[in-house]
Structure formats: structure tokens, C-alpha cells
BALOBA-1460 file (C-alpha; in Angstrom, 3 decimals):
// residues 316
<rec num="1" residu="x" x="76.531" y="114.879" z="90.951"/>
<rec num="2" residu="x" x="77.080" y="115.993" z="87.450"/>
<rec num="3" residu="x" x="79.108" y="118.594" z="88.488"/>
<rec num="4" residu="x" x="81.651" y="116.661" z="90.457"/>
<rec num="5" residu="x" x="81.578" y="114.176" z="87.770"/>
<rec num="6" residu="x" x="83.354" y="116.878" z="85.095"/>
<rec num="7" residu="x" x="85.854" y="117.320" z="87.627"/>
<rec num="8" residu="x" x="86.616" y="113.507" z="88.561"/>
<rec num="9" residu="x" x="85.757" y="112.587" z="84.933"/>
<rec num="10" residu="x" x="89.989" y="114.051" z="83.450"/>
<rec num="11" residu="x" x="91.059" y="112.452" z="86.182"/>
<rec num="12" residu="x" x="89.761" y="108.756" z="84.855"/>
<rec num="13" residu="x" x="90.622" y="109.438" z="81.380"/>
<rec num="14" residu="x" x="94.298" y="110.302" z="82.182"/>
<rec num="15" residu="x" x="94.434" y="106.914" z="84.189"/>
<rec num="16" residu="x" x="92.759" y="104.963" z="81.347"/>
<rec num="17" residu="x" x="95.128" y="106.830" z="78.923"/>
<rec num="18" residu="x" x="98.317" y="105.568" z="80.737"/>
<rec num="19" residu="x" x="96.690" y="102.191" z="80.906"/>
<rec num="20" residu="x" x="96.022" y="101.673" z="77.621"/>
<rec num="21" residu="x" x="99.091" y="102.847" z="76.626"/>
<rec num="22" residu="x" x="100.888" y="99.778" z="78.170"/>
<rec num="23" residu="x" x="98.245" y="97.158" z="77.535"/>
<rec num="24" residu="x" x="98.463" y="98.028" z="73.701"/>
<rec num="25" residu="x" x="102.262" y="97.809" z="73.941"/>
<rec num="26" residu="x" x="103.069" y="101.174" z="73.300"/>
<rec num="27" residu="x" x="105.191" y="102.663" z="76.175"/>
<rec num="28" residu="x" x="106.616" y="99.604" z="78.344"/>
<rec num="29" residu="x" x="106.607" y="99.869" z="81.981"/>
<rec num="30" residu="x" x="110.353" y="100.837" z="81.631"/>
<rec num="31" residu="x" x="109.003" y="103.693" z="79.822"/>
<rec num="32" residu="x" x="106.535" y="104.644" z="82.307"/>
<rec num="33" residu="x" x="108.890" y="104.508" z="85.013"/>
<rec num="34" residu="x" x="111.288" y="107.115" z="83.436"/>
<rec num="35" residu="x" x="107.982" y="109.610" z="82.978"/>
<rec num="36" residu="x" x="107.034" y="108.769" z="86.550"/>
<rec num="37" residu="x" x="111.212" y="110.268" z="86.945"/>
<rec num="38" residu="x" x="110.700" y="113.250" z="84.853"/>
<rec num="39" residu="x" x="107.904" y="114.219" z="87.543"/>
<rec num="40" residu="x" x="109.553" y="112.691" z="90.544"/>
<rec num="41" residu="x" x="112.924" y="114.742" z="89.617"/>
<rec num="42" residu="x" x="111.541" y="117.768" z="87.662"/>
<rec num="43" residu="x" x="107.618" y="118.552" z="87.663"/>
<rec num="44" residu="x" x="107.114" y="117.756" z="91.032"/>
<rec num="45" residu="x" x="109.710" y="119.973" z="92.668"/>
<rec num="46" residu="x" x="108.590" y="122.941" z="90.073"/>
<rec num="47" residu="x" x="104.687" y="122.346" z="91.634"/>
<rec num="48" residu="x" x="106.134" y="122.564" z="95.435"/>
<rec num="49" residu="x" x="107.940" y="125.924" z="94.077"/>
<rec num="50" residu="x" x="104.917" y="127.294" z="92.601"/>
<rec num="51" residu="x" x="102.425" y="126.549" z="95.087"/>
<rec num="52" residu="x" x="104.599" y="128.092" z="97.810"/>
<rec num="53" residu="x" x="105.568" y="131.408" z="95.602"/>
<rec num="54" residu="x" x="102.315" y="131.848" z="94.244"/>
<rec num="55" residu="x" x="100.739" y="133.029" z="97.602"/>
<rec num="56" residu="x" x="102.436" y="135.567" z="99.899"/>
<rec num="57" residu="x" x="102.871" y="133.809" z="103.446"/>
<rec num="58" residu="x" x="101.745" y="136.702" z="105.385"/>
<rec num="59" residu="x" x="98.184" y="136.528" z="103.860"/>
<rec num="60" residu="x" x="97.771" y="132.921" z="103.864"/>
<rec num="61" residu="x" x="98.703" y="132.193" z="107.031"/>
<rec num="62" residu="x" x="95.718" y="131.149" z="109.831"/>
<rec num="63" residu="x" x="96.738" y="129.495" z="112.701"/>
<rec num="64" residu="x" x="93.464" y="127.968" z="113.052"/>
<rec num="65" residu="x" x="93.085" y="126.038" z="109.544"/>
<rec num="66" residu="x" x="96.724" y="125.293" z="109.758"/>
<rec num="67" residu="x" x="96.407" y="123.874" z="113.290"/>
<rec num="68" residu="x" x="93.312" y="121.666" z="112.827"/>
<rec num="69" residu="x" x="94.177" y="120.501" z="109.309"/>
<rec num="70" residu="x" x="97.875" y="120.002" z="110.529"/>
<rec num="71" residu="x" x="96.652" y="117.933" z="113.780"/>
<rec num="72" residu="x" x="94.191" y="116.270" z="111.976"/>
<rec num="73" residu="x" x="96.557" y="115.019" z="109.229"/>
<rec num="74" residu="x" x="99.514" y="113.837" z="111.737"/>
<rec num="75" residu="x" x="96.250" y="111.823" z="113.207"/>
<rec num="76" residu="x" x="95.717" y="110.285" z="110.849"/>
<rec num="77" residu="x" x="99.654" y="109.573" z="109.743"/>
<rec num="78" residu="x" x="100.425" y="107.925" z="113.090"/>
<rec num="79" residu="x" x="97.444" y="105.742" z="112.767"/>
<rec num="80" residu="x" x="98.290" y="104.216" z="109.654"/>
<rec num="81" residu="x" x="101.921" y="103.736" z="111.051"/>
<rec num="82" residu="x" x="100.601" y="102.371" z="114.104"/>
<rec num="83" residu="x" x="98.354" y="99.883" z="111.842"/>
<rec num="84" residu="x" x="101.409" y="98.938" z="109.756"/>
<rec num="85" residu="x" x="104.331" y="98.831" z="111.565"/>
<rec num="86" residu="x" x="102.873" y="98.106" z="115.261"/>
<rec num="87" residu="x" x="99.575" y="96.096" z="114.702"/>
<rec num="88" residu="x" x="100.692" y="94.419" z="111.458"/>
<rec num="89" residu="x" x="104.289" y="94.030" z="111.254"/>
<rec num="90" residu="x" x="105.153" y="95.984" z="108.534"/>
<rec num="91" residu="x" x="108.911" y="97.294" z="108.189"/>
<rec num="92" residu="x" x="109.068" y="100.693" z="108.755"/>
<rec num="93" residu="x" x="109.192" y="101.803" z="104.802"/>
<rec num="94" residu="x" x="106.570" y="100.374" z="103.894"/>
<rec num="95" residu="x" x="104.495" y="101.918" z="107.229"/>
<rec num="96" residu="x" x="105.626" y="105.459" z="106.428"/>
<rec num="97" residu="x" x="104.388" y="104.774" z="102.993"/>
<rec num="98" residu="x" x="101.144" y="103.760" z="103.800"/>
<rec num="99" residu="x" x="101.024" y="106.426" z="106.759"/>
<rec num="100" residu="x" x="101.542" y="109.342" z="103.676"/>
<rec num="101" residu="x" x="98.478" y="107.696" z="101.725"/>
<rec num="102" residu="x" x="96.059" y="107.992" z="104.636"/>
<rec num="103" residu="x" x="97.475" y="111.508" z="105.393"/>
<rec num="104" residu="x" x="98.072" y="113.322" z="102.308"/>
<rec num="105" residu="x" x="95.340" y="114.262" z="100.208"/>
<rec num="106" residu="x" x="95.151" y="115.202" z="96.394"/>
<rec num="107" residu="x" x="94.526" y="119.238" z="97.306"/>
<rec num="108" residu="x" x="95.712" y="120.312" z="93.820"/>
<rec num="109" residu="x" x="93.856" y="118.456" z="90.916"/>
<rec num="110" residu="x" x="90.635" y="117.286" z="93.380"/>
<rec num="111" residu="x" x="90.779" y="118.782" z="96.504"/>
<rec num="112" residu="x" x="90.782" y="122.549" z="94.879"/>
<rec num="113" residu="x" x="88.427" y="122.232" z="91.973"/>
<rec num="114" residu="x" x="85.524" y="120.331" z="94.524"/>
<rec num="115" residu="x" x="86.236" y="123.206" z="96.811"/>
<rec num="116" residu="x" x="85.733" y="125.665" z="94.694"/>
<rec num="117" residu="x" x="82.971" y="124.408" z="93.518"/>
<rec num="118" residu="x" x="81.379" y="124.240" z="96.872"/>
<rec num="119" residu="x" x="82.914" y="127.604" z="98.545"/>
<rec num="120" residu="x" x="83.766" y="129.623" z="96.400"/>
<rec num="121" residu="x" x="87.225" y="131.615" z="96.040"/>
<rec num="122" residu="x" x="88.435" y="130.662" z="99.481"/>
<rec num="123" residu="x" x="89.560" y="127.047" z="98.064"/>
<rec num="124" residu="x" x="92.509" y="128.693" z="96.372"/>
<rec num="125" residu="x" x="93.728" y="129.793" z="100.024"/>
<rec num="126" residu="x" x="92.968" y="126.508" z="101.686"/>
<rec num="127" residu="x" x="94.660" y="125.343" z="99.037"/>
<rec num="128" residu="x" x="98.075" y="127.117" z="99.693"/>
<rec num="129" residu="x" x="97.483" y="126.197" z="103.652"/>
<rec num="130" residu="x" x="97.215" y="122.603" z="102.709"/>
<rec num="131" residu="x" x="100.035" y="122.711" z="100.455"/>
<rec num="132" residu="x" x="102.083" y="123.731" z="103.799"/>
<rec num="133" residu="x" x="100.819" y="121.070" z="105.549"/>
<rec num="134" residu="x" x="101.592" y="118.388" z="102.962"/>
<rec num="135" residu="x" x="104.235" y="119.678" z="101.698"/>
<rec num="136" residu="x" x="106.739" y="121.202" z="104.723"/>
<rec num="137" residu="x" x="105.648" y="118.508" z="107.142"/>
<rec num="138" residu="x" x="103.582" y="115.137" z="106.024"/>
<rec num="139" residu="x" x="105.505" y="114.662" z="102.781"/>
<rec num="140" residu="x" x="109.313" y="114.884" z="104.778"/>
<rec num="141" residu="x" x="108.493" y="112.910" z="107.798"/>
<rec num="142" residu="x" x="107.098" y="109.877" z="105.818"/>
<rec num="143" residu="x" x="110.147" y="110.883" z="103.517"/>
<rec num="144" residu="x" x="113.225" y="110.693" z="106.783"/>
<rec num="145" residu="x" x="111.206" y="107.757" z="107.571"/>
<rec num="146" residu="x" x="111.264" y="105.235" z="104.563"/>
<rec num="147" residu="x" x="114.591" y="106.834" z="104.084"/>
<rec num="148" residu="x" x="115.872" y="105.554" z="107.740"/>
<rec num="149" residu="x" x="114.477" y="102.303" z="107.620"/>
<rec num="150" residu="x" x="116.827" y="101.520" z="105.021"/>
<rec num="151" residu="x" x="119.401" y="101.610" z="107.072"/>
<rec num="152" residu="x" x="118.360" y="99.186" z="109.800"/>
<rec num="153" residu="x" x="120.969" y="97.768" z="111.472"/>
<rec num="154" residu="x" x="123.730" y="100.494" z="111.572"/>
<rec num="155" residu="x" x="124.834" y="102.747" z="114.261"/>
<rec num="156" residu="x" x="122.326" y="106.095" z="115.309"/>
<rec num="157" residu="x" x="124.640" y="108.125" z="113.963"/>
<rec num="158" residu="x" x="125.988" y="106.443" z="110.884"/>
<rec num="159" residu="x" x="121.790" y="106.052" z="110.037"/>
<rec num="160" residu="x" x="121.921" y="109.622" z="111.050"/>
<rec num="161" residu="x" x="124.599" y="110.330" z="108.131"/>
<rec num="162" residu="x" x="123.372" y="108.215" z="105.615"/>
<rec num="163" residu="x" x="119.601" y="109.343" z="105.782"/>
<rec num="164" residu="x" x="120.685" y="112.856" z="105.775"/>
<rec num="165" residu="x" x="122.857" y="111.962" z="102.706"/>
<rec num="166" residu="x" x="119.518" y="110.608" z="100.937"/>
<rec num="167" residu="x" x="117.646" y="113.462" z="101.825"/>
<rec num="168" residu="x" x="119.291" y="116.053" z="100.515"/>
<rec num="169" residu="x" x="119.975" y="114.825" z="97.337"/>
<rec num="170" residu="x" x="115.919" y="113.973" z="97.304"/>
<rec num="171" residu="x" x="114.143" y="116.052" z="94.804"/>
<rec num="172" residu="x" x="111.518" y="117.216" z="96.516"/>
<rec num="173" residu="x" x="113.197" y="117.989" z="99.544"/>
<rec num="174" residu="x" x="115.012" y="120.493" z="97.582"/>
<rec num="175" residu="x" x="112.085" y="121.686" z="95.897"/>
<rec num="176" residu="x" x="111.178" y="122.393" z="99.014"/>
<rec num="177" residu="x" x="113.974" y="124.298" z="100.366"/>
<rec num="178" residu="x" x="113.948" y="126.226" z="97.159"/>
<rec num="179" residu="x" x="109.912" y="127.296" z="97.442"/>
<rec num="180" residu="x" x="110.268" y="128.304" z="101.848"/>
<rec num="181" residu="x" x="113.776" y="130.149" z="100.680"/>
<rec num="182" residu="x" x="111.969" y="132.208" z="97.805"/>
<rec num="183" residu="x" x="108.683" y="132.682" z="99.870"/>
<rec num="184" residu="x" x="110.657" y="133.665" z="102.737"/>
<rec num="185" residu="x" x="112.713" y="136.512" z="101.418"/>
<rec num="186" residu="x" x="110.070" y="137.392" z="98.866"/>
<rec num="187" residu="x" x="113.185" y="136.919" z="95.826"/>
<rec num="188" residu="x" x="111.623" y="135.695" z="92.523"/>
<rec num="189" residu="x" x="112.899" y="133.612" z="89.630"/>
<rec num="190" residu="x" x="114.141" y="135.358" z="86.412"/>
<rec num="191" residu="x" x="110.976" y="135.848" z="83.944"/>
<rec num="192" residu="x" x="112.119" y="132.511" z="81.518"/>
<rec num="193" residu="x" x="112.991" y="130.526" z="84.908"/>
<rec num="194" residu="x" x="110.056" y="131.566" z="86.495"/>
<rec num="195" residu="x" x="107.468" y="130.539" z="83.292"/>
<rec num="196" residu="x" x="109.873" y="127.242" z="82.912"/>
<rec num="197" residu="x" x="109.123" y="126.262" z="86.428"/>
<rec num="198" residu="x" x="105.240" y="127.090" z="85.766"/>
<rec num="199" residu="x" x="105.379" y="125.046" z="82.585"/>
<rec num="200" residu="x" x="106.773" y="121.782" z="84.285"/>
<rec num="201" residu="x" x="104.129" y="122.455" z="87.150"/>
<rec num="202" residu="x" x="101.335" y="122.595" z="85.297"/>
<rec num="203" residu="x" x="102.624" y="118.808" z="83.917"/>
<rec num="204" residu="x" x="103.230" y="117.323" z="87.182"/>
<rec num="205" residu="x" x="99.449" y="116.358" z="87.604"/>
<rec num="206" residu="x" x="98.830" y="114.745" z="83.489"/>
<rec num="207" residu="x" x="102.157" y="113.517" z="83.554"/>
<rec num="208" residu="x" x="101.423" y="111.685" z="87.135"/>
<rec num="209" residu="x" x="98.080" y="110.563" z="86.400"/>
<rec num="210" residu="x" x="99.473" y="109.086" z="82.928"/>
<rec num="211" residu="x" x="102.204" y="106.898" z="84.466"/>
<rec num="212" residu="x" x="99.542" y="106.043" z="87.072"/>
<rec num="213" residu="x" x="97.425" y="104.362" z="84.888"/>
<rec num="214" residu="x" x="100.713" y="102.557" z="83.423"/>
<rec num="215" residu="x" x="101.873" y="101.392" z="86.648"/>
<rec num="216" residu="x" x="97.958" y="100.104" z="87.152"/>
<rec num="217" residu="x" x="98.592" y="97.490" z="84.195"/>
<rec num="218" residu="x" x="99.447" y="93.730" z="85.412"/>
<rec num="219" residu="x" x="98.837" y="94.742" z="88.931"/>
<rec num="220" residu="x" x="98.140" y="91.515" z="90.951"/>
<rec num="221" residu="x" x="95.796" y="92.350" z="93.904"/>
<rec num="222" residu="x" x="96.226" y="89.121" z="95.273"/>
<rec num="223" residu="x" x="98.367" y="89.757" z="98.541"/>
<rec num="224" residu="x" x="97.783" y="93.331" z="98.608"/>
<rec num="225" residu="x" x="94.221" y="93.453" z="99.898"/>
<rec num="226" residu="x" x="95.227" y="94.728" z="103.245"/>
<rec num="227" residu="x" x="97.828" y="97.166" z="102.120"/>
<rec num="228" residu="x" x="95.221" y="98.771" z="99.624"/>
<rec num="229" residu="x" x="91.842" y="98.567" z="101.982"/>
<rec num="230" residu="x" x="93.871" y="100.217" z="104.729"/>
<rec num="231" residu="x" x="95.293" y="102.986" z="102.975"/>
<rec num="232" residu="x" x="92.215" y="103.891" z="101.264"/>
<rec num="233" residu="x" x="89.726" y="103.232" z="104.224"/>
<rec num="234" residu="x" x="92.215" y="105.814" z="106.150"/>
<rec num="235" residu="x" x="92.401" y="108.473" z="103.511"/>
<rec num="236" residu="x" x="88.641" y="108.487" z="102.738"/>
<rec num="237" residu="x" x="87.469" y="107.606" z="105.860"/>
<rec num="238" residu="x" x="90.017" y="108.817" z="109.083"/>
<rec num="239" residu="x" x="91.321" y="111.147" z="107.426"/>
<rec num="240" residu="x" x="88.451" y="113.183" z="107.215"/>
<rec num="241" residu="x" x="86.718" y="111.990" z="111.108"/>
<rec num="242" residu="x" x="90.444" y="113.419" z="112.529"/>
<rec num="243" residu="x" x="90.195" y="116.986" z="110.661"/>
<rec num="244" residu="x" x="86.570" y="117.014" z="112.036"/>
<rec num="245" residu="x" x="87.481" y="115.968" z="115.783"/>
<rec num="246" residu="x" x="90.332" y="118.519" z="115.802"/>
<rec num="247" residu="x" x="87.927" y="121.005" z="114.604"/>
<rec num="248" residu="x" x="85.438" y="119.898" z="117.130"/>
<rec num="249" residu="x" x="87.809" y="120.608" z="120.164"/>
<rec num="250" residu="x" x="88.321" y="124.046" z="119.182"/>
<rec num="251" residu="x" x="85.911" y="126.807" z="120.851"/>
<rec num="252" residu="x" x="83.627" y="128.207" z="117.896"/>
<rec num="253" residu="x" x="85.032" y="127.408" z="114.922"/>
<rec num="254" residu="x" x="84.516" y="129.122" z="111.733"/>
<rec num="255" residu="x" x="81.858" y="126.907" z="109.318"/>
<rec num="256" residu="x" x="83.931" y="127.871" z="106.381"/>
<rec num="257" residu="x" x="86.624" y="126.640" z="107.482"/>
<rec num="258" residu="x" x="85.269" y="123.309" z="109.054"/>
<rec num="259" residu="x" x="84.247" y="122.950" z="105.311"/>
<rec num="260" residu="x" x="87.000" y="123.933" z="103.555"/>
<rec num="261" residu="x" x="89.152" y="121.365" z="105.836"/>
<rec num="262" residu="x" x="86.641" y="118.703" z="105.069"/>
<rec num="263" residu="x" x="86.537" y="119.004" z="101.111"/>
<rec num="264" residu="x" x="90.178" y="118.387" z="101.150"/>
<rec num="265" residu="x" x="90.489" y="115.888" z="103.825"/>
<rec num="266" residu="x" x="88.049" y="113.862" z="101.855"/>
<rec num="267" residu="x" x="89.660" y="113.571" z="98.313"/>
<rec num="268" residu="x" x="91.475" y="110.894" z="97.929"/>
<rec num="269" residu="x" x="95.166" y="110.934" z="98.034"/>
<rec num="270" residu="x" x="97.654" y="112.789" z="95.875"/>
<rec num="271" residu="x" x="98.255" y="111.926" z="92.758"/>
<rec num="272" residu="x" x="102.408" y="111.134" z="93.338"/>
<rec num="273" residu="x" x="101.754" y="108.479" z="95.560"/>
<rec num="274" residu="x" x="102.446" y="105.684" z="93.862"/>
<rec num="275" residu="x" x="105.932" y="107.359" z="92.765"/>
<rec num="276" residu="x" x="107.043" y="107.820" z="96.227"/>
<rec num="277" residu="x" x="105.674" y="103.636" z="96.970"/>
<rec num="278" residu="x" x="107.817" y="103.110" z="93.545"/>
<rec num="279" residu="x" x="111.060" y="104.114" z="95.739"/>
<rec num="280" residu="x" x="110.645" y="102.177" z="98.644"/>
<rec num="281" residu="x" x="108.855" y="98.806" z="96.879"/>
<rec num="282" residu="x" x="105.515" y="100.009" z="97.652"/>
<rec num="283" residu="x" x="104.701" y="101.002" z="93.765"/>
<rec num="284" residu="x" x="101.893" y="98.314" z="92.923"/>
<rec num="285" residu="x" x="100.100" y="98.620" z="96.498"/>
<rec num="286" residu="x" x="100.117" y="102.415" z="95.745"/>
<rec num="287" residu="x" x="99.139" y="102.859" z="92.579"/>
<rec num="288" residu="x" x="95.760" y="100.159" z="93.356"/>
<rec num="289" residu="x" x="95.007" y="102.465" z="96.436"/>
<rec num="290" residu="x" x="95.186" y="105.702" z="94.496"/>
<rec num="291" residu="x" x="92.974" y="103.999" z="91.394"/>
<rec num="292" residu="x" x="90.050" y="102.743" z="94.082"/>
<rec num="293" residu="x" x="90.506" y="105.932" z="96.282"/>
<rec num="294" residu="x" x="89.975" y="108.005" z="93.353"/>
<rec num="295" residu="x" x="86.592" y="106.138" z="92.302"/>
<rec num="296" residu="x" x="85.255" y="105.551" z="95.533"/>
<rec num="297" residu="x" x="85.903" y="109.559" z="96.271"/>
<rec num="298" residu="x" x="83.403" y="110.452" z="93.579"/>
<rec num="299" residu="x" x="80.759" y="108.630" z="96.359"/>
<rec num="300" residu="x" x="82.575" y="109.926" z="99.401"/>
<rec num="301" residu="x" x="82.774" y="113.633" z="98.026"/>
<rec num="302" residu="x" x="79.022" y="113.800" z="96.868"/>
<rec num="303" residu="x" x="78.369" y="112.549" z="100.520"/>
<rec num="304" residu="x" x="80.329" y="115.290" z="102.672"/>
<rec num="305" residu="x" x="79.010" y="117.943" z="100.084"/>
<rec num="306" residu="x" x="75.632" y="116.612" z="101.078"/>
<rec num="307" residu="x" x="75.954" y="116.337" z="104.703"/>
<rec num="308" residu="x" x="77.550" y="120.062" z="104.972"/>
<rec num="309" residu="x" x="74.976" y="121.322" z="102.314"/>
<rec num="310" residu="x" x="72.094" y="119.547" z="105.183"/>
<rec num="311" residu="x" x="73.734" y="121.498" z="108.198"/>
<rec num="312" residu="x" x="74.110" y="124.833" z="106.540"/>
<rec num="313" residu="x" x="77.939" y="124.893" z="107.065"/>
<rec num="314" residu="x" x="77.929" y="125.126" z="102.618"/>
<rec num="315" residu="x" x="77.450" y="129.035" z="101.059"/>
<rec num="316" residu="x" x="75.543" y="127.096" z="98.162"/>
């Protein structure tokens, strides 16, 4: 317990930090929105470049993790649109938005350090696997879907045009292109570029957390009890149960990487989210489910490390 409590422990200062900053007055919330843009527009696209570059795709890739993990995810994405848009009304924004909280998990700043923690070196590669699942696929289609919804009421293809339009001037879409481009025809950036990019990586996570904890101040729950209980009952809780059934169907699986898949399924969600909720209205709703997500995952962590430790599918 100790031990996952240095890792989660950062995580709660950073969040207190930007708190405290705007309860005492000094950043306003105008200020914390234009750090949350520095990492929407810069730090965030640099992390997507890194985490694809870092890792050569040829000895990453397995078809298995990337299957199960994949499947699972999508699982759990269409269930929390299903809940939002088809069960509870929701307009289709704000679905996709909750949909990418349930979906995505935090597999850089808690997903990787519990992992490697628990298994050992391997976490850096699930890592990179999970990075290509959030990152190519759960991140964009939430992403073309908020994005379409805002143009309800027009043609197919003038929504067609107009999303596109969005999208490609979307930051992390292009961060995106950049990091497959590079890690497909093995280029690199220019030494300075290349330590630049690193630099702004490595702040994406702080800087996030910070504005987090800024966004958290004068939050009214009131209202937004549903919206938060879903999104964090389906990251912490269905998120995990779909990895495990996919995993389940397959013939034999390998215990490592039933674990591996777990430990990230189970942290809570990453630590952008309520940026992205900030574009499409969802900001409040998204920053409460990432703050309660992130608690309750200290309890929800300990628990899957327990139950895997109990059926011998943990090294330790």
C-alpha cells in the first residue's frame, strides 16, 4: 500500500497545487485555461510524438495485447455512449466525451509506474501498446465525434467538410500524424528539435495535473452526479471487466499479459481529460471525474494487485 501510495501521492500534490493556486487568487481560471492551452496545443502533441518514436514498431507490436486491450477499450467506449447518448439523452458531444473517460486510461503517469512496480520491465512495452490504442484509435474517434455533433443539422457532406476542417487543424491529431509518419519511416528529429519535443513532453503530465486542480476550484457537483458517477464507475469498474472478458475468450492467454492489460485498464483516466471536456462544455464534469477517479484508484489498484498477486498471474 505504501508503495502505490509514493506513486499516487505527486499526483495529489500537483492537483492540490493547481487548486490552491486559484483559491488563494493567484492564477485566475483565465490563467489556468491558457496553461491547460499550452498542453492542449504544445505538450500534449510533443508526448504523442515521443511515446510513438521512442519504441521501434516492429518490436512492440503483439497482436494479442493489442487485440484484447483494443477490444476491450472500444467495449467499454460504446457503453458509455450507449449510456449517454441512447439511455440518457445526452447530445452526442457530450456522449463521446464521457465514452473517452470510461475508455482511456492514464497509462503514462499511473498506469506505467503501478506496472512496473508489479511486473517488472515489461510495463514500458505495454506502455507503448497502450499508447497505440489510446492514442491512434480511442482518442480520434471520441475526437470526429464531439467534433461532428457540432454540426447537427447540416447536410452529410457539408458535416463531412466541416469536421474534417476541425480535425486537421486539431493539435493532437497532428501530433499524431507527425509520431505514425516518423515511426513509420524510422526519420528522426534534428538533435535540438528532438530534446525540445522531449522537454515539452516531459511537462505535459505537471502542467495537466496543475490546471486540473485549477479547473477543480468552484466546481458545483450539484447536477453533475450522473455525468461524474458514470464516467468513473466505467473507467474503474468496465473498463477493466471488458479487458478481462476479451482476454477470457482468447485460447491460453499469456498471465503477463492478462496482468499487464489489467494494471492499465484499472488506473483511472488520463490526465487531459478534462481539457478535451473543456472544448466541448464538458470541462467541470471532467475535471470532478478525473479528481474522484484518481482517489478512488488508489483502492481499486491495491485491489487488482491483490487479486492477481492471490491467483499467481503477479511475478512478485
Amino acid at each position: 500500500m505504501l508503495e502505490i501510495l509514493a506513486i499516487t501521492l505527486p499526483i495529489f500534490l500537483l492537483i492540490g497545487a493547481g487548486f490552491t493556486a486559484a483559491r488563494t487568487g493567484l492564477l485566475s481560471r483565465d490563467n489556468m485555461q491558457g496553461v491547460g492551452t499550452f498542453v492542449i496545443y504544445l505538450a500534449l502533441p510533443s508526448l504523442i510524438i515521443r511515446a510513438l518514436t521512442d519504441y521501434p514498431l516492429a518490436e512492440v507490436f503483439n497482436p494479442t495485447y493489442l487485440l484484447a486491450y483494443g477490444l476491450g477499450s472500444l467495449a467499454a467506449f460504446l457503453l458509455g455512449l450507449a449510456l449517454s447518448v441512447g439511455l440518457r439523452g445526452k447530445h452526442l458531444d457530450a456522449g463521446a466525451i464521457h465514452a473517452l473517460g470510461m475508455s482511456a486510461s492514464n497509462s503514462g503517469f499511473i498506469g506505467y509506474p503501478v506496472a512496473l512496480m508489479a511486473i517488472g520491465p515489461p510495463a514500458a512495452i505495454f506502455m507503448a501498446l497502450n499508447m497505440v490504442v489510446e492514442t491512434l484509435f480511442i482518442i480520434p474517434t471520441a475526437l470526429i465525434l464531439a467534433e461532428a455533433s457540432r454540426q447537427h443539422g447540416n447536410g452529410v457532406g457539408q458535416v463531412a467538410r466541416q469536421t474534417l476542417a476541425r480535425l486537421i487543424r486539431n493539435p493532437i491529431l497532428i501530433g499524431l500524424f507527425i509520431g505514425i509518419l516518423l515511426a513509420l519511416t524510422g526519420l528522426q528529429l534534428p538533435g535540438p528539435l528532438a530534446r525540445a519535443v522531449s522537454m515539452l513532453a516531459d511537462a505535459a503530465g505537471p502542467a495537466a495535473l496543475f490546471t486540473i486542480g485549477g479547473m477543480l476550484h468552484g466546481i458545483k457537483v450539484r447536477g453533475m452526479a450522473m455525468d461524474v458517477g458514470q464516467v468513473v464507475v466505467g473507467k474503474l469498474l468496465l473498463h477493466p471487466l471488458a479487458v478481462l472478458g476479451i482476454f477470457l475468450l482468447l485460447p491460453h492467454p499469456d498471465p503477463l499479459l492478462v496482468a499487464g492489460a489489467l494494471l492499465f485498464a484499472c488506473a483511472p483516466m488520463i490526465s487531459v481529460y478534462p481539457l478535451f471536456g473543456q472544448q466541448f462544455g464538458q470541462g467541470d464534469a471532467s475535471a470532478a471525474a478525473l479528481m474522484i477517479s484518481t482517489l478512488s484508484s488508489f483502492v481499486t489498484i491495491s485491489l487488482v494487485i491483490w487479486l492477481l498477486t492471490r491467483f499467481d498471474l503477479l511475478p512478485i
